[in-house]
C-alpha positions in Angstrom: 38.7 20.0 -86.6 41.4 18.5 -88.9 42.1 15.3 -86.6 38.5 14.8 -86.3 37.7 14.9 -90.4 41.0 12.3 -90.6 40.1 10.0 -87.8 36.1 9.6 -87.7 34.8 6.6 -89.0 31.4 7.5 -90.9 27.8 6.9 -89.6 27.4 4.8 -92.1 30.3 2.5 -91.5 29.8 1.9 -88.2 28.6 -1.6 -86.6 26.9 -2.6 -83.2 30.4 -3.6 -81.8 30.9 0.4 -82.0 29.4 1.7 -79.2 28.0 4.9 -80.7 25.5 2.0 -82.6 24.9 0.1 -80.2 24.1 2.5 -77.7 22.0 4.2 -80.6 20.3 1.0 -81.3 19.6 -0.6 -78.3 18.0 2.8 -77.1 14.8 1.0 -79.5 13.2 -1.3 -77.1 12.1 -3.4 -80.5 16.3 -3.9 -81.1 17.1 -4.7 -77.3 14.2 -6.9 -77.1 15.7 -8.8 -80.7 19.1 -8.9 -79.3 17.9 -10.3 -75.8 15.5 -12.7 -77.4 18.1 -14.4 -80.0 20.8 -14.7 -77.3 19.2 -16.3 -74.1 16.1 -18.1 -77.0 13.5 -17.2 -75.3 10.4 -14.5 -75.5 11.1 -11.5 -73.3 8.5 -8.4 -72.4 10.5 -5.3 -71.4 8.7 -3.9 -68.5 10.8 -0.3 -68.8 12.6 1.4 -71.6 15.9 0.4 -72.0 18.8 2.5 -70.7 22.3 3.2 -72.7 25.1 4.0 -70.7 23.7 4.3 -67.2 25.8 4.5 -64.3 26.4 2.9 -61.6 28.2 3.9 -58.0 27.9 3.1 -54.9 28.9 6.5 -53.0 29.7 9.7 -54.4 33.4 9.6 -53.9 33.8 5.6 -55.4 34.8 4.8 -59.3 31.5 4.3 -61.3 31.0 2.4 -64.1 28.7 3.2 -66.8 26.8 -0.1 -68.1 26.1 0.0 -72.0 22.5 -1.2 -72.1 20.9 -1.8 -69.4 16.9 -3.4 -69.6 14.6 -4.7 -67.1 11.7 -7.3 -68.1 8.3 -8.1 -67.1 9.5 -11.2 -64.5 12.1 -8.0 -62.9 14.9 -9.7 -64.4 18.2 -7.3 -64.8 20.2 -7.6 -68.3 23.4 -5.6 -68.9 24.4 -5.9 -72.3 28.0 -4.7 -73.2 29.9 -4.7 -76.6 33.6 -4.9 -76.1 35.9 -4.8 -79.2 39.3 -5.2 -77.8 40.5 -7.6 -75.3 41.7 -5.6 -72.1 42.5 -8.9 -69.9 40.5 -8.3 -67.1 36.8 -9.4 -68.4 35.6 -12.2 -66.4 36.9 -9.8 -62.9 35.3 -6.7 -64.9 31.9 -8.2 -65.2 32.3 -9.8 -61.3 32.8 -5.9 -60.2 29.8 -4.9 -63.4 27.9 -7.9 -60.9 28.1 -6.5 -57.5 27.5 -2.9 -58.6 24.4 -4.1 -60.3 23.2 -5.9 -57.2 24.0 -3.0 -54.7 21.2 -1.3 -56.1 18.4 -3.9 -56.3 17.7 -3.9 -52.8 15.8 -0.5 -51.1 18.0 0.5 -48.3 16.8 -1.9 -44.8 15.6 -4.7 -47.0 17.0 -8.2 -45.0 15.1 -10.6 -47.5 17.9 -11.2 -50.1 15.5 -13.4 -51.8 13.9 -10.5 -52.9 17.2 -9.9 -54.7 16.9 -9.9 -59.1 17.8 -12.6 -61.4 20.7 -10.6 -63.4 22.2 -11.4 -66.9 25.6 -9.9 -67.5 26.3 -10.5 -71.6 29.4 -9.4 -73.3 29.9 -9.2 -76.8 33.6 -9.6 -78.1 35.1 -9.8 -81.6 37.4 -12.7 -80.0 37.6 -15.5 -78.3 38.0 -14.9 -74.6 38.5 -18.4 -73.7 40.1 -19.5 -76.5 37.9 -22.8 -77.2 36.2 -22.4 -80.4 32.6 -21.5 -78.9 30.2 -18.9 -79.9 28.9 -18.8 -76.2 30.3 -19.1 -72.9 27.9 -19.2 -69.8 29.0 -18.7 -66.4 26.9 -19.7 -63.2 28.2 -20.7 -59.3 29.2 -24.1 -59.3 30.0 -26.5 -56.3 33.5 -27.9 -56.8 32.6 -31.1 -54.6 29.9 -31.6 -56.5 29.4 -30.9 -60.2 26.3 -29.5 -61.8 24.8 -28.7 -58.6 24.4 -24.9 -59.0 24.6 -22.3 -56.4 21.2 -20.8 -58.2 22.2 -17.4 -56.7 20.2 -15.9 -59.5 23.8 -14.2 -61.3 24.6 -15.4 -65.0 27.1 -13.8 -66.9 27.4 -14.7 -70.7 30.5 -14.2 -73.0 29.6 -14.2 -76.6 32.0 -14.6 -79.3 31.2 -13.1 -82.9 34.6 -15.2 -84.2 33.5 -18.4 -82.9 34.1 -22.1 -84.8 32.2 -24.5 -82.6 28.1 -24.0 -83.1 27.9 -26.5 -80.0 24.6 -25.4 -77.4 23.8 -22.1 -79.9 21.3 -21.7 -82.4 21.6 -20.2 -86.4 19.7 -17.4 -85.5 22.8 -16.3 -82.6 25.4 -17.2 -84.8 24.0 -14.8 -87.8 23.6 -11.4 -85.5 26.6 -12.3 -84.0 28.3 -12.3 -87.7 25.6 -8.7 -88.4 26.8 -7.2 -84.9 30.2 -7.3 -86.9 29.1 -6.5 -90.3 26.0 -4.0 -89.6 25.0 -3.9 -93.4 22.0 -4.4 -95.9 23.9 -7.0 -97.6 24.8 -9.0 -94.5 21.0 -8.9 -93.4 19.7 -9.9 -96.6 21.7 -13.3 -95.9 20.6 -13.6 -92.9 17.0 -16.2 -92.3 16.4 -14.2 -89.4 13.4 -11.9 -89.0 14.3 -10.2 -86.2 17.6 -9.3 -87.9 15.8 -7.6 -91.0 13.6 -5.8 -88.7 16.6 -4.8 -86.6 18.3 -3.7 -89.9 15.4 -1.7 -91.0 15.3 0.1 -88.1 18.8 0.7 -87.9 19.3 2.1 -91.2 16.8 4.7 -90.1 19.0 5.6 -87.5 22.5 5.8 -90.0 20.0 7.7 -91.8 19.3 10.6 -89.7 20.5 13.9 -89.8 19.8 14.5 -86.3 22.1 11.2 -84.9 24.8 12.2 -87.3 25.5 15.5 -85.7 24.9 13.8 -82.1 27.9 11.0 -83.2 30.0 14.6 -84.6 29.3 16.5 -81.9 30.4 13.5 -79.3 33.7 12.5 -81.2 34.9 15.8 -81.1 33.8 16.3 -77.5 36.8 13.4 -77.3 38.8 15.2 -79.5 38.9 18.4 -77.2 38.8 16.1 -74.0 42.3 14.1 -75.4 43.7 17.3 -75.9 43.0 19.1 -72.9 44.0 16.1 -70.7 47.5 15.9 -72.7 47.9 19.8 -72.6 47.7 19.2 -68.8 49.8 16.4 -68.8 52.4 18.8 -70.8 52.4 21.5 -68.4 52.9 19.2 -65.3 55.7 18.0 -67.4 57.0 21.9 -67.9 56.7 22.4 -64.1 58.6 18.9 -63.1 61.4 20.3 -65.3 61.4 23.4 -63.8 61.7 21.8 -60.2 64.5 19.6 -61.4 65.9 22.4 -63.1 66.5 24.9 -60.1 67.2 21.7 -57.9 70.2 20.7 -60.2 71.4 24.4 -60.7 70.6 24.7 -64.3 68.4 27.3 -64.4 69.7 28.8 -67.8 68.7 25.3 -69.6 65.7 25.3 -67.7 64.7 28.7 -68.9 65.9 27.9 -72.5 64.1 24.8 -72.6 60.9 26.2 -71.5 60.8 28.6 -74.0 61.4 26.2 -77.0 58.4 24.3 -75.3 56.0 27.8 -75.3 56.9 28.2 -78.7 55.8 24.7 -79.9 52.8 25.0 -77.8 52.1 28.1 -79.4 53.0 25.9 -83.1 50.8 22.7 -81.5 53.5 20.9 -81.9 52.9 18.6 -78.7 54.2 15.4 -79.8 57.6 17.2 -80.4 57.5 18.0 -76.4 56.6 14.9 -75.2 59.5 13.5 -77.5 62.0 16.4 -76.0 61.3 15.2 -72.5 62.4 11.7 -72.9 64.9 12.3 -75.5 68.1 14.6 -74.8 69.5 14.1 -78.7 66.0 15.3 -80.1 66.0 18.5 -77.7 69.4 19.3 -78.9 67.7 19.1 -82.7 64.6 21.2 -81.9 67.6 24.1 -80.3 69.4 23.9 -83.5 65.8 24.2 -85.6 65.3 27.2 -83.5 68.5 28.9 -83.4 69.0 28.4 -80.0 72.3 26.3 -79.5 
């Protein structure tokens, strides 16, 4: 596929804040267990392998949400571990909603003892600064307003990490460097690094740009994109024709209608769909795609 061989980035290239990596790497209980380790500075056992992608949804008919790692240690706490490269203004309520889908599934259906109920960890990893105060790390627990530092302890933390941050305030060396290697995924960038964990994270994850096997999984799911993009615009395109041809017998114009649907079926036939979606919104380019077809 021609847009695919333009477009796709290269194993190779690609850094944990993509989330073919990430997924790929965290899938390695030795990398999650790193990652998890470095940002909450602390030893952690994973009691069950960790999960990429796993979704989440309360009913059959409600929106799910597929979590990007999702791990579970040996003291049962929850950890959902998401890399997010582009600011979509609606984090802190995404990873409230991330929260009580998480929690709508710890408890076995009759269970009254909320007690019983995980501690969770909710960490997203940005290339900015969500906040915009300089930290590496922002860590959000339940507060009381009337009285400050007395926490709800409510057993829900939810972390924002920033990879661009200027203040090393509260956060160790070894968090600052993977934050800089989640962004820069290279040998080079390892080497520079003090941080064991990070070499053996790098060792491990150049085995996986390595394999033959991954690289056709990461081909074979950006051009399942691909075809998915185009199908859903296709769609969108033929909705569009029938609209037209709705407002078309509506407004008595059925000779335009039929002329301009056959200009359209011709540059469906020539993939030409941008020049369609430009036609529909633009009267002076439709009167330019008639006189390139000899239809005026």
């Amino acid at each position: 596929m021609e847009e695919t061989k333009r477009t796709l980035k290269p194993l190779k290239d690609l850094n944990l804040m993509d989330r073919f990596l990430f997924a790929e790497a965290t899938e390695d209980p030795v990398i999650m267990r790193s990652i998890l380790e470095i940002i909450l500075g602390k030893e952690i056992a994973l009691k069950h392998l960790p999960q990429p992608e796993k979704e989440q949804r309360t009913t059959p008919l409600s929106r799910f949400i597929k979590l990007d790692v999702w791990a579970w240690d040996t003291e049962d706490t929850v950890y959902d571990t998401e890399v997010q490269k582009e600011n979509t203004n609606n984090l802190p309520k995404r990873s409230r909603y991330y929260q009580a889908m998480i929690d709508s599934k710890l408890l076995p259906p009759g269970e009254v003892d909320f007690n019983k109920l995980n501690q969770v960890f909710i960490i997203l990893i940005t290339p900015f600064d969500l906040f915009g105060k300089g930290r590496y790390r922002y860590t959000y627990e339940e507060m009381c307003q009337e009285f400050p530092g007395m926490r709800l302890k409510d057993g829900a933390i939810r972390i924002f990490l920033n990879t661009h941050g200027t203040d090393k305030t509260g956060v160790s060396d070894e968090l600052i460097e993977l934050l800089h290697y989640m962004e820069h995924t290279t040998e080079k960038v390892s080497r520079q690094c003090k941080s064991d964990k990070i070499h053996e994270m790098q060792r491990r994850i150049h085995q996986i740009k390595s394999s033959e096997e991954i690289g056709v999984k990461y081909m074979q799911e950006w051009e399942e994109k691909i075809i998915e993009k185009k199908k859903a615009r296709e769609e969108g395109l033929a909705e569009g024709l029938s609209k037209g041809r709705r407002e078309g017998e509506k407004s008595g114009r059925q000779e335009e209608r039929e002329k301009a649907e056959q200009m359209y079926q011709t540059l469906i036939q020539e993939n030409r769909l941008a020049d369609i979606e430009r036609a529909m919104k633009d009267p002076e380019y439709k009167k330019k795609l008639y006189q390139e077809f000899g239809m005026e």
